[in-house]
N, C-alpha and C positions, 0 to 999 in steps of 0.2 A: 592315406591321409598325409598331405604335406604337411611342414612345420609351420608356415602359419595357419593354415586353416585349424590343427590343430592346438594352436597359442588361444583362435578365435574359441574355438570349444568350451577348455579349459577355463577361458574367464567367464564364458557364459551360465557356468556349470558354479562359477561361484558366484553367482551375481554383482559380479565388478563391471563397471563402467570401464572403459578407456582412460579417463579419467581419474579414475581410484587407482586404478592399476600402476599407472604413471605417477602418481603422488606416492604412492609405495614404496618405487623403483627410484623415484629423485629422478626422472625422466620426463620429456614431454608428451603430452597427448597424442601429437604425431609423429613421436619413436615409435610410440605402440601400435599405433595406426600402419606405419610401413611394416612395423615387424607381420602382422596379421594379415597383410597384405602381398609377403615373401620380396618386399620391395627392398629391405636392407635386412640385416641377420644381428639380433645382441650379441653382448659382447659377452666372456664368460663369463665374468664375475654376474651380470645380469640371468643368464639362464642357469646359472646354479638357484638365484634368488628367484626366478620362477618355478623354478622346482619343488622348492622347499613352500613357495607359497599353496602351491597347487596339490604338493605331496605325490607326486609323480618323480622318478628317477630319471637321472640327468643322461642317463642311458636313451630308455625311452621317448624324452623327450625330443632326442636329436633324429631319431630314424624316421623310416617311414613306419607308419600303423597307429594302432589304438596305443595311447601312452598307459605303461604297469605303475600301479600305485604300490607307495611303497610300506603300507601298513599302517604309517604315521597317522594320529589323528590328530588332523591341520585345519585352521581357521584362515578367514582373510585378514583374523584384527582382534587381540593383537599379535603381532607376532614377530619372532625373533630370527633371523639369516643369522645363523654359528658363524658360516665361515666370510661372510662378509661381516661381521660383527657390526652386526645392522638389528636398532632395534626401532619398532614401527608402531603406532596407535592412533586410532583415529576413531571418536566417539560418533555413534551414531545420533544422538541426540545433537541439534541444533541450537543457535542463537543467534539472530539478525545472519543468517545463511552461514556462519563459523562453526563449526564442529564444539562442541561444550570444551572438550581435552583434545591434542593433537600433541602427540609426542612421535620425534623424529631423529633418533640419535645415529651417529655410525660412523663410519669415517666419510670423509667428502664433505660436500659442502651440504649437508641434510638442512631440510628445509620445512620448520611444524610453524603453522598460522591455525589459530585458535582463540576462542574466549579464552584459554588458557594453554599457551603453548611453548614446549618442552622441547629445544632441538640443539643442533650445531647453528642455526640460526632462525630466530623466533620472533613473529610476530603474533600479537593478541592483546587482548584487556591487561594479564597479567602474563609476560614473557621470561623464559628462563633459557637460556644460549650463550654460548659464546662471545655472538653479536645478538641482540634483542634489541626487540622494540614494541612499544608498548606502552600501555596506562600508566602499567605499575612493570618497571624491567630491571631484570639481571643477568650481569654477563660482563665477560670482560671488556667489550662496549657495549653497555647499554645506556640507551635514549627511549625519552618518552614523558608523561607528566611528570611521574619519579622514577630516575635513573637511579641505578646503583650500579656502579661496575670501576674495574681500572680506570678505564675512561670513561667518564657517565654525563650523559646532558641530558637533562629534565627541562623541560619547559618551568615545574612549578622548583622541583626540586633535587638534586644533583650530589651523590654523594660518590665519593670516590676515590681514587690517588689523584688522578685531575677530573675535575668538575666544574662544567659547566652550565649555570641553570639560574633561575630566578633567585632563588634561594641555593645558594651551594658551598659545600663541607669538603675539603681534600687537602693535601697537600701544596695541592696547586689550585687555585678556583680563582673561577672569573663568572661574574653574575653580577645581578642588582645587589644583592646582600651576599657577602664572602666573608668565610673562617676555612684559615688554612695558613699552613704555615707560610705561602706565599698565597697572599688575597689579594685580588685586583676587582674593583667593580666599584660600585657608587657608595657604597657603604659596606667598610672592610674592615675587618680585624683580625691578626694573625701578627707573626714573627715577621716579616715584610709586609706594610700592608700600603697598599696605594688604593685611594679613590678621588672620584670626581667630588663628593662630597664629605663626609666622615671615615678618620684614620684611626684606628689605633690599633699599637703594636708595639715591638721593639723598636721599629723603623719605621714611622709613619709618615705619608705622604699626602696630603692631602688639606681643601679648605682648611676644614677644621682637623688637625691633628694631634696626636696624643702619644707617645710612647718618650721612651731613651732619648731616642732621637726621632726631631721630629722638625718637618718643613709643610708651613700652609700659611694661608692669611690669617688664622688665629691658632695659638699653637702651646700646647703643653709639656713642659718637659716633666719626665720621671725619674729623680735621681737616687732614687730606694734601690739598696740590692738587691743584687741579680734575687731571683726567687720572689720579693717581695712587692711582686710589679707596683705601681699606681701611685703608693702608701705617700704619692708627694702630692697627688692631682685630687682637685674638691670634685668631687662629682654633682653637685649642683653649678661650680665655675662653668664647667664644661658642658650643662645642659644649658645656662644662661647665653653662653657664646651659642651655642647651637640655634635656639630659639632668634638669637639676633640676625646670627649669618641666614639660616631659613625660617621665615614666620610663618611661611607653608605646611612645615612641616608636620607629622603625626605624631601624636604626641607617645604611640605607641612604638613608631620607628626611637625615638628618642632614648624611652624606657630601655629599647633592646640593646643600642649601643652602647649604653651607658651602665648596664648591666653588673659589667665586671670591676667596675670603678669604685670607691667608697664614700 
């Protein structure tokens, strides 16, 4: 028995697809495909990892004959490669064709997509990675409705060291609505804060602006010590200017800006 015909065996003996097999291995469909085929040969770190899936010796594996199993009682899922410190899951249960759980960790670029998925890079409803993405994601970039990560963009919401999102919280944020020590977006407040419409901060920029220092077409300064932000601005002055500069406005955006004022 050659070595692909016997690769071919072995997965049919576990009831893996091509497919399965290759989302295991972080490989394509038609790696597995030529390997089964004796058209190209894995690499080792690969046929140690089919070893261990299959529980056959890497011995074995390479020769010709029936492949020796090696005692071990081995599954296809989940399951752990020690020495590729590769860990692998993938739920049998569905949803809109996603695997329920799909955890993919290890070194390289591992790859889980899931209603719920757990990798070095993730996509799903709820994503956990490195890089993710997702409904709901985390990771040191994660994107998606809400981001959380280093670098996070949310469509709704974006939390992070920089964040970018409709709503977003960082260090650094840029969005419709931004808090952050440096906030850039249409309505912003933080220790820098610039927008197209509503500032406030230490340094605000903006129409309507509000802090220490402060530059817009209507504009409040705060000359309370440091610590005691505002204790100089009327927060009704400053809803008044607002309502004049935007008559469009919500009266719930209002409330929010206006929040930390007195």
């Amino acid at each position: 028995m050659n070595f692909g015909e016997k690769l071919y065996r072995l997965r049919k003996g576990k009831g893996l697809s091509q497919e399965a097999l290759a989302d295991m291995l972080n490989v394509s469909r038609q790696a597995v495909s030529r390997w089964e085929s004796d058209l190209s040969y894995p690499e080792t770190d690969k046929i140690i990892a089919l070893s261990e899936i299959y529980g056959v010796t890497v011995d074995s594996l390479l020769k010709n004959g029936e492949p020796s199993y090696d005692g071990q009682n081995t599954v296809s899922e989940p399951y752990w490669i020690s020495r590729g410190m590769y860990y692998h899951y993938k739920s049998k249960k569905t949803l809109f064709g996603l695997p329920l759980v799909h955890v993919s960790i290890g070194r390289g670029a591992k790859r889980a997509k899931g209603i719920v998925a757990i990798g070095n890079i993730a996509t799903g409803g709820i994503a956990i990675g490195f890089v993710s993405c997702g409904v709901l994601s985390f990771g040191l970039l994660g994107t998606g409705m809400i981001g959380f990560g280093v670098l996070s963009i949310g469509l709704l919401l974006a939390l992070g060291a920089i964040s970018i999102g409709t709503f977003s919280i960082g260090a650094v944020s840029l969005g419709i609505f931004t808090l952050g020590a440096v906030a850039i977006g249409r309505y912003s407040i933080g220790a820098l804060a610039v927008a197209t419409r509503i500032a406030i901060g230490n340094h605000a920029y903006g129409h309507v602006a509000v802090g220490k220092v402060a530059e817009g077409v209507r504009t409040f300064i705060d000359s309370s010590p440091m610590g005691y932000n505002f204790l100089d601005v009327s927060r009704e002055d400053v809803r008044r200017a607002i309502m004049e500069e935007f008559p469009d406005i919500k009266n719930w955006i209002v409330k929010l800006m206006t929040a930390s004022l007195r």
